[in-house]
C-alpha positions as CSV (number, residue, x, y, z in Angstrom):
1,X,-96.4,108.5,81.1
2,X,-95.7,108.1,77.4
3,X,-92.7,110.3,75.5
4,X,-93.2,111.5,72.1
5,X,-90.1,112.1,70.1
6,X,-89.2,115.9,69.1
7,X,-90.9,116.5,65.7
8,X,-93.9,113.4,65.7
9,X,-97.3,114.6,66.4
10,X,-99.5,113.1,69.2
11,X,-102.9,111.0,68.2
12,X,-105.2,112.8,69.5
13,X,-107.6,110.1,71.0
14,X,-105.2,108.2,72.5
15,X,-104.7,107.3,76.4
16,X,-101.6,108.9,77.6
17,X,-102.7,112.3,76.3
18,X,-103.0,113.8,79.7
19,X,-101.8,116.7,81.8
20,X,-98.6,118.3,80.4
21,X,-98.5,116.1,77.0
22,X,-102.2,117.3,76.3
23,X,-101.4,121.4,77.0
24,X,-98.5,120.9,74.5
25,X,-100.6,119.1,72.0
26,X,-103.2,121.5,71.6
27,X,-101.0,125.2,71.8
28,X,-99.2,123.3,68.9
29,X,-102.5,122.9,67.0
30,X,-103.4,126.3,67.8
31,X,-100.0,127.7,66.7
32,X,-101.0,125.5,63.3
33,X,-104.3,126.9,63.1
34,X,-102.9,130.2,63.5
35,X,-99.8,130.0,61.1
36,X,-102.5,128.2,58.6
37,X,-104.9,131.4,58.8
38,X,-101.9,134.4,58.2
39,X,-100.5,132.3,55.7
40,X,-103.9,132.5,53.5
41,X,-104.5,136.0,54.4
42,X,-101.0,136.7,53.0
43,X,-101.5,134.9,50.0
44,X,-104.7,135.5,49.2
45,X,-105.0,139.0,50.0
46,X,-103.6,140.4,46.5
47,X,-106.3,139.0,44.7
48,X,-109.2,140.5,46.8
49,X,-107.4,143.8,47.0
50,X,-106.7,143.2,42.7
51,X,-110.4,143.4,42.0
52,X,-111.1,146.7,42.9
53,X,-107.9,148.4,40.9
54,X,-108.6,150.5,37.7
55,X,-107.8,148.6,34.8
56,X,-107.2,149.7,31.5
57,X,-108.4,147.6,28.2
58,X,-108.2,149.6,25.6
59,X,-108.4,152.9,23.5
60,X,-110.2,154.2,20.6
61,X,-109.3,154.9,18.1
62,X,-105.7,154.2,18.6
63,X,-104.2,157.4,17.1
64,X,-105.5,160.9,16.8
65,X,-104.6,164.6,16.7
66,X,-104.6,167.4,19.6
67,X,-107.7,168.3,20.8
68,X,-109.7,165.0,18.9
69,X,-111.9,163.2,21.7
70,X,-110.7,159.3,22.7
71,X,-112.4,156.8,24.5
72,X,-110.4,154.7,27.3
73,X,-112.2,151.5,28.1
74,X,-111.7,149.5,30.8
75,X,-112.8,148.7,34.4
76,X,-113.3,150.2,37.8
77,X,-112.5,153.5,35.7
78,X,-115.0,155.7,37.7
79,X,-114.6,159.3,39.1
80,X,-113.9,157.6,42.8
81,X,-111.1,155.5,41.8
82,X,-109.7,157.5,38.8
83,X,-108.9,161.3,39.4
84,X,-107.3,162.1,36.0
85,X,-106.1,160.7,33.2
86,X,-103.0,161.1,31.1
87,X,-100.2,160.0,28.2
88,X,-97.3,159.5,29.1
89,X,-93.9,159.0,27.8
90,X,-90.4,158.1,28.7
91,X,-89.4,161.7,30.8
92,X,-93.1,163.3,30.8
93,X,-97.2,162.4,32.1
94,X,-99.4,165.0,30.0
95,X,-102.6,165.5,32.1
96,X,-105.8,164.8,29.4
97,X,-109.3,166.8,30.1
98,X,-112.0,164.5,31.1
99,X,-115.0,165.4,29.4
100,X,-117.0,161.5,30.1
101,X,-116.1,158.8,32.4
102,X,-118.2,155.5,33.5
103,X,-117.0,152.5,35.5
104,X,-116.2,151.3,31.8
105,X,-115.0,153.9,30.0
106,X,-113.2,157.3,30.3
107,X,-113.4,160.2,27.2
108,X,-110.5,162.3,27.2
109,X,-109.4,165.4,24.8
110,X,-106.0,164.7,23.8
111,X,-103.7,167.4,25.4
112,X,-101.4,169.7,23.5
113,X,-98.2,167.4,23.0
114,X,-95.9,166.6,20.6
115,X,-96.5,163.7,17.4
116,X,-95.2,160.3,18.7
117,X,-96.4,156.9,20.8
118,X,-97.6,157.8,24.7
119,X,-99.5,154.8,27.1
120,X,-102.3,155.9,28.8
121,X,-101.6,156.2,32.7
122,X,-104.4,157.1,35.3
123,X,-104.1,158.8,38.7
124,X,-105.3,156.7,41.3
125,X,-104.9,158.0,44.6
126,X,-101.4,159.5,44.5
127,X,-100.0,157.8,42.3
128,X,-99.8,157.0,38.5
129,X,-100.2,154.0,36.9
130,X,-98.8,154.0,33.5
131,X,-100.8,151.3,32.2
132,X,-99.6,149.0,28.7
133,X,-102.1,150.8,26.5
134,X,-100.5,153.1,23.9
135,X,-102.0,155.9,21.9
136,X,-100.5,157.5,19.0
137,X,-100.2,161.6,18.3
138,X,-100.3,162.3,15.0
């Protein structure tokens, strides 16, 4: 019977490939195969899960004044994957009333808060995502 050294594969067509050196062969391809499989499911999983987040794109206009009506546009923005909507600063998230909202775009009263720069953050599940989108209080 042939030896294979620790760490070469074995040809798969060739003659000594029987009993014991055949077994080992093939659970080391299925190990392979398996390893293979969970790696792409790890990788690759991210982006598949990725597609279906809320995303925000944009707001207008980009400043306003307490109780003036905004737009949020984006995507995936409707009522099953966004619950609420807010601005948010460094210590505070100020829940805006939702008067509109598509898969595209969300329209918001601005809530009573103070003049300065907030981003626009969404409440997915329970969490918040403050997203890179700012809005300015006048």
């Amino acid at each position: 019977m042939a030896h294979t050294p620790a760490g070469h594969s074995v040809p798969r067509n060739n003659a000594f490939l029987i009993g014991a050196n055949e077994t080992v062969y093939r659970r080391r391809r299925r190990r392979y195969r398996r390893s293979a499989f969970l790696a792409a499911v790890v990788l690759l999983s991210p982006l598949i899960f990725a597609q279906g987040n809320p995303q925000v794109t944009g707001v207008d206009p980009p400043s306003g004044k307490v109780n003036d009506s905004v737009t949020v546009t984006g995507t995936n923005l409707e009522k099953s994957s966004v619950a609420a909507v807010f601005l948010s600063n460094d210590n505070d998230d100020f829940k805006a009333t939702v008067t509109d909202q598509t898969a595209e775009k969300i329209v918001i009263k601005i809530p009573q808060v103070k003049s300065g720069v907030y981003r626009i953050s969404v409440l997915v599940g329970d969490k918040i995502l403050i997203k890179p989108v700012r809005f300015t209080v006048e």
